[in-house]
Backbone as a printed PyTorch tensor [residue, N CA C, xyz], in Angstrom:
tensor([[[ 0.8410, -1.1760,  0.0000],
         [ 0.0000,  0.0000,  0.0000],
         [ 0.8900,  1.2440,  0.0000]],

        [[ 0.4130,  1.9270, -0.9070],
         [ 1.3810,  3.3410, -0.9030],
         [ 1.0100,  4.3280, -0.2880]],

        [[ 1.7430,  5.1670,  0.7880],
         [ 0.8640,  6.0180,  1.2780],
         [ 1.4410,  7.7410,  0.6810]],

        [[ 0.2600,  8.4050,  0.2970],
         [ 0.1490,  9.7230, -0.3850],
         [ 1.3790, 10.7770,  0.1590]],

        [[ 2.1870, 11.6740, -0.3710],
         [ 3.1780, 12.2730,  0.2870],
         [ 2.9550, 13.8010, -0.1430]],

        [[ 2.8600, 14.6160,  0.6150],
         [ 2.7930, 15.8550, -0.0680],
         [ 4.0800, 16.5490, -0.0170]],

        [[ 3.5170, 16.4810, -1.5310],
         [ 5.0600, 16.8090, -2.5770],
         [ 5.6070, 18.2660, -1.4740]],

        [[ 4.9520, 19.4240, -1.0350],
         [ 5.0760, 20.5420, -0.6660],
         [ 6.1760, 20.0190,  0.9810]],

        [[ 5.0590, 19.0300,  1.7250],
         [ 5.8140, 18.6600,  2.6460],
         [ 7.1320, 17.9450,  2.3720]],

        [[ 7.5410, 17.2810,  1.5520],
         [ 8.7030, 16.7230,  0.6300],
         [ 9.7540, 17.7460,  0.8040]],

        [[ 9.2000, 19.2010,  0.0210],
         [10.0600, 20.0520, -0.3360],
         [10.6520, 20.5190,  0.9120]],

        [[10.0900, 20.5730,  1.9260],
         [ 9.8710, 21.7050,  3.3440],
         [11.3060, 20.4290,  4.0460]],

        [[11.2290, 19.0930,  4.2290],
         [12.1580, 17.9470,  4.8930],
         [13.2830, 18.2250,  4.1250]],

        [[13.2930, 18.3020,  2.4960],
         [14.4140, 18.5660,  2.0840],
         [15.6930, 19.6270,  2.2520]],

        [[14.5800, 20.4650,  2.1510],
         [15.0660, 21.9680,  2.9700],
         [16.0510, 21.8840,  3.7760]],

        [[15.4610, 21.0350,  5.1580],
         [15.5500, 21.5920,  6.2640],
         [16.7830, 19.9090,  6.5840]],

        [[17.4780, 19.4390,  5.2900],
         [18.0240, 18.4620,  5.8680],
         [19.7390, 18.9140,  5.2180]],

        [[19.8330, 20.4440,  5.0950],
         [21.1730, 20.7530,  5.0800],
         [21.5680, 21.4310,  6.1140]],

        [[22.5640, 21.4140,  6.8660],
         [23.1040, 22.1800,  7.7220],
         [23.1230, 23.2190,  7.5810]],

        [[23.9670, 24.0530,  6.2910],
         [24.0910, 25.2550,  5.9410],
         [22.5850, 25.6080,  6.1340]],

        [[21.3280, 25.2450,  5.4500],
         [20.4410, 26.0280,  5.2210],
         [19.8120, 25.7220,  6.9850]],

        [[20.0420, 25.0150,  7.5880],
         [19.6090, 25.2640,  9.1110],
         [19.7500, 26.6170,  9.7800]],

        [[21.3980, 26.6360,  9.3900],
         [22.3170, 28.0990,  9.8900],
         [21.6400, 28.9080,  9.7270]],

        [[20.9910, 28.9760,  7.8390],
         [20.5640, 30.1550,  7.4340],
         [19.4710, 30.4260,  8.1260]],

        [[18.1850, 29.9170,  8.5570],
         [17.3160, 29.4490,  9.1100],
         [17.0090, 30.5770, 10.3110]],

        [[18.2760, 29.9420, 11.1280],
         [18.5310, 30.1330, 12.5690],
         [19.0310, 31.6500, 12.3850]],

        [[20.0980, 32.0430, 11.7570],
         [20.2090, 33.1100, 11.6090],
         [19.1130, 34.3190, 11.2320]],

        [[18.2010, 34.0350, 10.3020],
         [16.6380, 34.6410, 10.1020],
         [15.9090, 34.6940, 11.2240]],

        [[15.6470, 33.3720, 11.9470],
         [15.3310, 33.4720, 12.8440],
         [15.9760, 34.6640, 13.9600]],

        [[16.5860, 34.8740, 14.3700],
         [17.3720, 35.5470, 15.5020],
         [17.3130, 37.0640, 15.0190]],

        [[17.1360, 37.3400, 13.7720],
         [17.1590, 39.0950, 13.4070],
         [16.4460, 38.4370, 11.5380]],

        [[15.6410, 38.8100, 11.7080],
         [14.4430, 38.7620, 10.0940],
         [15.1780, 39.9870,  9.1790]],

        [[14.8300, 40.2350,  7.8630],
         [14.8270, 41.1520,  7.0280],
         [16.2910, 41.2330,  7.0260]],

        [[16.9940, 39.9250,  6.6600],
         [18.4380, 40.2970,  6.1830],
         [18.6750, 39.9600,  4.3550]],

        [[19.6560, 40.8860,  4.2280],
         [19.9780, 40.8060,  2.8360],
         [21.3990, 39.8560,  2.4120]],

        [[22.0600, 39.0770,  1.4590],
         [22.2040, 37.9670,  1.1860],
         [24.0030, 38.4690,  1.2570]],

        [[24.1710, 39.9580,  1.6990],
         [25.4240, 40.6830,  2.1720],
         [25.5940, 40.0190,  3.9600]],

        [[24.5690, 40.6800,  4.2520],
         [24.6110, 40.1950,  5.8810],
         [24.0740, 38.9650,  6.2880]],

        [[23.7240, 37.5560,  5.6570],
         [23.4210, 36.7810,  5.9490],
         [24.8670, 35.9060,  5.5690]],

        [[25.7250, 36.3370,  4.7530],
         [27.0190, 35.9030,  4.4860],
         [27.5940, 36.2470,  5.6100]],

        [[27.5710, 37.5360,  5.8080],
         [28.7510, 37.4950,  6.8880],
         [28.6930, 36.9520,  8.1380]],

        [[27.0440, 36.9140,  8.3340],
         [26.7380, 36.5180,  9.7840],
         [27.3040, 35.0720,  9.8350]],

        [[27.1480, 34.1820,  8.7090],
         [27.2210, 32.9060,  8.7310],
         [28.9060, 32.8390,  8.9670]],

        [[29.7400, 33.4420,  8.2090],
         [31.1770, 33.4770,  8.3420],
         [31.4580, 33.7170,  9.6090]],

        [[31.0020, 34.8420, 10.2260],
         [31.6000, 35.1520, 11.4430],
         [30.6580, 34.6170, 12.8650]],

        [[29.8400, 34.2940, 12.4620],
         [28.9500, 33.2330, 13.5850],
         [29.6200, 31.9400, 13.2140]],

        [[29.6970, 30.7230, 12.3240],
         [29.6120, 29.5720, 12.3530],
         [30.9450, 29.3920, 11.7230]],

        [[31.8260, 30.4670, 10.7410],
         [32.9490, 29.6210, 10.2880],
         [32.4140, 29.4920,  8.9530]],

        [[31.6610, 29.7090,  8.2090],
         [31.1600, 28.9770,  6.9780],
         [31.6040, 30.3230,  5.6250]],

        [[32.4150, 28.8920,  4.8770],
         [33.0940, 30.1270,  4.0930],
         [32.1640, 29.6240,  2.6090]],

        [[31.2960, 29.5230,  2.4950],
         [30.5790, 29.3430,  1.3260],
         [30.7710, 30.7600,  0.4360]],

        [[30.9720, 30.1540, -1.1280],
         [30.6010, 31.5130, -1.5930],
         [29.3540, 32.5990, -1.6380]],

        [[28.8020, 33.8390, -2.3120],
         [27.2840, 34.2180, -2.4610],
         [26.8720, 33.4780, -3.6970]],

        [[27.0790, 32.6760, -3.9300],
         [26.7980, 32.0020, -5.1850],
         [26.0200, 31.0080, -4.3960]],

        [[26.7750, 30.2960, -3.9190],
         [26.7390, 28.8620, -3.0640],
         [25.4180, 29.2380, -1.9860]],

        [[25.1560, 30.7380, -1.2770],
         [24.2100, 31.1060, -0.1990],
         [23.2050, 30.9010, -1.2320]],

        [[23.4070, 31.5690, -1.9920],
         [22.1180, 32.2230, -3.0900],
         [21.6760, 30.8790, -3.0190]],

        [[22.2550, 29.4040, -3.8450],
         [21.2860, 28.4670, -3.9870],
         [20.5290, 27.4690, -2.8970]],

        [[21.2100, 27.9460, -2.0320],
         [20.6570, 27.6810, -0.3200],
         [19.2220, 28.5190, -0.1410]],

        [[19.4780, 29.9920, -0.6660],
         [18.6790, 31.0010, -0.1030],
         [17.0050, 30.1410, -1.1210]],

        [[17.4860, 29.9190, -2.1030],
         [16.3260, 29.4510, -3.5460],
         [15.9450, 28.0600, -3.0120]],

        [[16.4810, 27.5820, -2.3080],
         [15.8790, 25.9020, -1.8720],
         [14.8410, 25.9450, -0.7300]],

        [[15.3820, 27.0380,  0.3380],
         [14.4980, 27.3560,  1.2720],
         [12.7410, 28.2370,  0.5950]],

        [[13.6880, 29.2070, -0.3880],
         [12.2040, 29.8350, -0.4670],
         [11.4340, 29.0950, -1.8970]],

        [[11.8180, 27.8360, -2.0930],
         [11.0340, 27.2200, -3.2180],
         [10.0610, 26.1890, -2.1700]],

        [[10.4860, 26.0840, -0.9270],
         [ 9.8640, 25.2070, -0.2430],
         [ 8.9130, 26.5240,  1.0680]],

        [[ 9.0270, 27.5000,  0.8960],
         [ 8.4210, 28.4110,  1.4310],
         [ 8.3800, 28.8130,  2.9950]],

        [[ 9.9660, 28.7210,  2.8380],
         [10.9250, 28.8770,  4.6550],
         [11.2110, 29.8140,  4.9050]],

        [[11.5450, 30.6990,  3.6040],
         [11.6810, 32.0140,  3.6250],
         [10.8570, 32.6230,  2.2190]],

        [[10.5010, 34.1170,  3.0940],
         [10.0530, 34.9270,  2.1950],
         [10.8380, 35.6340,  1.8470]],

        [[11.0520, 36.1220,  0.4430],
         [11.3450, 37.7900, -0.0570],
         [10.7750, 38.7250, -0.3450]],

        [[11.5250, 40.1390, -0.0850],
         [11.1340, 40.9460, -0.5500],
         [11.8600, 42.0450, -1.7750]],

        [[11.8130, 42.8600, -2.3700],
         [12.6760, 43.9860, -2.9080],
         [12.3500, 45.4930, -2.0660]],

        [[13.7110, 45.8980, -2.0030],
         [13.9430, 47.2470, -1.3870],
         [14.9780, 48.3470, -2.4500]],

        [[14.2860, 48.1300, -3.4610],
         [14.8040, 48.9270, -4.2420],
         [15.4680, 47.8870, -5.0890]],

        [[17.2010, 47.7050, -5.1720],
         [17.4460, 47.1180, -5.5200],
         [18.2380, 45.4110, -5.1130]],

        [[17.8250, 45.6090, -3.6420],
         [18.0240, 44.6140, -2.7140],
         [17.1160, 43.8780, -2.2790]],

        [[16.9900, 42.8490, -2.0050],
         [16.5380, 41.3480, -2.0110],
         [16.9530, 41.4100, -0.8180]],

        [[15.5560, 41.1880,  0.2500],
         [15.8520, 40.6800,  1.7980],
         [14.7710, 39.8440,  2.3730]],

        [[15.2160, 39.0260,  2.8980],
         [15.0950, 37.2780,  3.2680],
         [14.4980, 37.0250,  4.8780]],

        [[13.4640, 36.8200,  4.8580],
         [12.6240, 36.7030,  6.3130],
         [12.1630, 35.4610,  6.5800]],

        [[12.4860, 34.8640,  7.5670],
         [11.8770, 33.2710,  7.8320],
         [10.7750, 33.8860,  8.1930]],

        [[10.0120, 32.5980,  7.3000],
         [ 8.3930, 31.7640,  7.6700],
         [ 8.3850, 30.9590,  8.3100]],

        [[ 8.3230, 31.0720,  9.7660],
         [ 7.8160, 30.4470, 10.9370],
         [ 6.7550, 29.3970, 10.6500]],

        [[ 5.3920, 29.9180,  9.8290],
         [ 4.2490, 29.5580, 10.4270],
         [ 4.2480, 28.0020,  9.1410]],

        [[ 5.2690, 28.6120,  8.1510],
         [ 5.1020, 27.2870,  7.0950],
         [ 6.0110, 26.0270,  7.5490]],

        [[ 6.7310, 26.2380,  8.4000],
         [ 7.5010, 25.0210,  9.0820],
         [ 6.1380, 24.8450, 10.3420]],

        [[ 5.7560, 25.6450, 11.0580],
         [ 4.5760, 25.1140, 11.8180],
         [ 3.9540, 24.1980, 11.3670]],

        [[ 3.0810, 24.6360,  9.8170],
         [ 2.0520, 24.3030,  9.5060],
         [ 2.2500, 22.9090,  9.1110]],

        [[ 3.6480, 22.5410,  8.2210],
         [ 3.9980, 20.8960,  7.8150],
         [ 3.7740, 20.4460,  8.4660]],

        [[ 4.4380, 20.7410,  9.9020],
         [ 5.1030, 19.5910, 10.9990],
         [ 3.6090, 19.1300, 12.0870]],

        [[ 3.0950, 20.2490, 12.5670],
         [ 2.1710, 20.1250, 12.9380],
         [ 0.8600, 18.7940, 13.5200]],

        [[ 0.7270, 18.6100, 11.8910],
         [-0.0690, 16.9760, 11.3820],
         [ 0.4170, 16.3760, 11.6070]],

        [[ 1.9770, 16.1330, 12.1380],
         [ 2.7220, 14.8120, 12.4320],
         [ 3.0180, 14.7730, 13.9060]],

        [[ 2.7710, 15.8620, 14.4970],
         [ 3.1640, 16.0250, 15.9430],
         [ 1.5950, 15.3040, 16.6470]],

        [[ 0.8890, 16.2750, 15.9250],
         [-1.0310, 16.4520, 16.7360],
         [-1.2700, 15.0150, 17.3650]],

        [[-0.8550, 13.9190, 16.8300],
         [-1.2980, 12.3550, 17.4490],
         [-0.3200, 12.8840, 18.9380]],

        [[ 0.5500, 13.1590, 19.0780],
         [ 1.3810, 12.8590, 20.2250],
         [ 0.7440, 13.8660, 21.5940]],

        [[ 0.2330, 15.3080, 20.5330],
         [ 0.1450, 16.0490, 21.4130],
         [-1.5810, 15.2760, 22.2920]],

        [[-1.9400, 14.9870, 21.8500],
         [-3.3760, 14.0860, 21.7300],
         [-3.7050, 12.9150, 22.5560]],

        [[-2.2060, 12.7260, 22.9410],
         [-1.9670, 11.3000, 23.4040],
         [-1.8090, 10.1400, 23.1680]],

        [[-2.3760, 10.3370, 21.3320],
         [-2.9640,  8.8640, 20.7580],
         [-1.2590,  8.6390, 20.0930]],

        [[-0.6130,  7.7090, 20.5380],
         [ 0.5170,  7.2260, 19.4620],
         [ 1.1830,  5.9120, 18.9890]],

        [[-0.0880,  5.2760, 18.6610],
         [-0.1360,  4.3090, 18.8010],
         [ 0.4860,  4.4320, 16.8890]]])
């Protein structure tokens, strides 16, 4: 029996199964509305991580194809805000049996 997978929830596990893009994550988390200048450096000088902006950028596009982060434009800058409520909302349905009691 096959059981149904949502492709969206797929995208959201994939995401969230690189380190780097954890960092990035965590770093959004802790101060929102950063641009892909200061999310480099934070990562360099918080964690050590010498990735190029090439290398962030396709980190930054994996998260927001799975809808972890939002963007915006500020003219001619691009700044990057975690979505809290879309990692809520996946995980949620998989927690609710436990919170429920039922876990069987």
């Amino acid at each position: 029996m096959s059981i149904p997978i949502d492709p969206h929830l797929s995208k959201v596990f994939r995401a969230l199964g690189d380190d780097t893009r954890l960092l990035i994550l965590d770093e959004l988390r802790k101060r929102n509305d950063q641009t892909l200048f200061e999310l480099c450096a934070r990562l360099f000088e918080e964690h050590e991580v010498t990735l190029t902006r090439q290398a962030i950028t396709r980190h930054l596009t994996t998260l927001e194809q799975a809808e972890l982060i939002q963007t915006a434009w500020r003219g001619r800058t691009k700044i990057h805000s975690f979505a809290a409520s879309v990692l809520t909302g996946a995980i949620s349905p998989w927690l609710e049996p436990f919170f429920e009691g039922d876990t069987k």
